[in-house]
C-alpha positions in Angstrom: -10.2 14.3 -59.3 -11.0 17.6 -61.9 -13.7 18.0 -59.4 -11.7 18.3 -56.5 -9.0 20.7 -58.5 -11.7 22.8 -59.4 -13.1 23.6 -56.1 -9.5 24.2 -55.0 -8.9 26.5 -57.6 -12.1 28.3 -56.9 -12.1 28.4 -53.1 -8.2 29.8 -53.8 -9.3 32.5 -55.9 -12.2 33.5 -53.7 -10.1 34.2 -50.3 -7.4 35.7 -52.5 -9.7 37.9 -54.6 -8.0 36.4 -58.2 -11.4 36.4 -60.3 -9.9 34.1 -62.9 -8.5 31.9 -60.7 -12.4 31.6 -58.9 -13.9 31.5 -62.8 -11.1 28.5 -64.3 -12.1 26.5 -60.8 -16.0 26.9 -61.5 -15.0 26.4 -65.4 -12.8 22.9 -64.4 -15.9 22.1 -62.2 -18.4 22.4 -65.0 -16.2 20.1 -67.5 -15.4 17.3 -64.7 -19.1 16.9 -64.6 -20.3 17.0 -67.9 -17.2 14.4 -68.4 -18.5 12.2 -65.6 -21.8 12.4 -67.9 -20.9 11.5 -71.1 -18.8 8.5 -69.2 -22.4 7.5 -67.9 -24.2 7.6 -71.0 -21.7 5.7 -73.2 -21.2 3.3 -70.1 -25.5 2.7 -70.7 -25.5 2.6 -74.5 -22.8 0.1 -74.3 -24.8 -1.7 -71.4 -27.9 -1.6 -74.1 -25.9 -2.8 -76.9 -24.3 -5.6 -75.2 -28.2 -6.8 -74.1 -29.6 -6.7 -77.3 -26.7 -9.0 -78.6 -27.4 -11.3 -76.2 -30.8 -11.5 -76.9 -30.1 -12.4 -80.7 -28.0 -15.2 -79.5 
């Protein structure tokens, strides 16, 4: 959903020429994704860590 804002801040401030408005829209962009990462890796790590204590069982 960040995504989405993002890009709607960005296309908004391209046709209307507000610069800031383009850069917080690339900026929300940027964090959506890097959040959508970290979700990923601690969603693996958890995946590892749940596998290993099955595997002492």
């Amino acid at each position: 959903m960040e995504k989405v804002k993002g890009k709607i801040k960005e296309f908004t401030g391209k046709i209307t020429g507000h610069e800031r408005l383009e850069a917080e829209g690339k900026t929300d962009q940027v964090r959506a994704k890097i959040r959508e990462k970290a979700t990923n890796v601690r969603h693996r790590a958890e995946g590892i860590r749940d596998s290993l204590k099955h595997d002492r069982s």
